[in-house]
C-alpha positions in Angstrom: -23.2 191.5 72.7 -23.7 193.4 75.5 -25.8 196.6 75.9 -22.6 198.2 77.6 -20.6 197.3 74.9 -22.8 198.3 72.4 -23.0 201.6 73.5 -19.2 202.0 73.8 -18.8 201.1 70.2 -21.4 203.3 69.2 -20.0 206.6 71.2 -16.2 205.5 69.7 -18.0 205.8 66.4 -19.4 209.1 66.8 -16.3 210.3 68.6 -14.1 209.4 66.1 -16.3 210.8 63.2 -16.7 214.2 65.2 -13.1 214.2 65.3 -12.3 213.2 61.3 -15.1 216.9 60.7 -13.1 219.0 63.1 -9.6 218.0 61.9 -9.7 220.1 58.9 -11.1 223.2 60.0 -8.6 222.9 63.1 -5.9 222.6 60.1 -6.7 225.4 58.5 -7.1 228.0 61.6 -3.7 226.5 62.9 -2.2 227.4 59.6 -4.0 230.8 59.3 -2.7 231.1 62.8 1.0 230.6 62.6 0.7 232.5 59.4 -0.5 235.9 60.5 2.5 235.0 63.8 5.3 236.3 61.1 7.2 233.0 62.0 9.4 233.4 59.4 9.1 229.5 57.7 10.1 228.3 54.2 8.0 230.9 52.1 6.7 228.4 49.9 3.8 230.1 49.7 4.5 233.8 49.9 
């Protein structure tokens, strides 16, 4: 294989594991977000 495409690989690897950490704590300040916006929504969990 060669050295350029093993270095390819290896920063898709990291880039998608840095993006699978950030998800969730991008989730949650989204959600904290639109919460605090008083955008009305279903009120499930009011």
């Amino acid at each position: 294989m060669p050295r350029a495409l093993w270095w390819l690989l290896v920063g898709m690897a990291l880039n998608v594991t840095g993006g699978s950490f950030l998800w969730p704590l991008n989730t949650i300040y989204l959600h904290e977000q639109l919460d605090h916006a008083g955008g009305g929504g279903s009120g499930a969990d009011a």
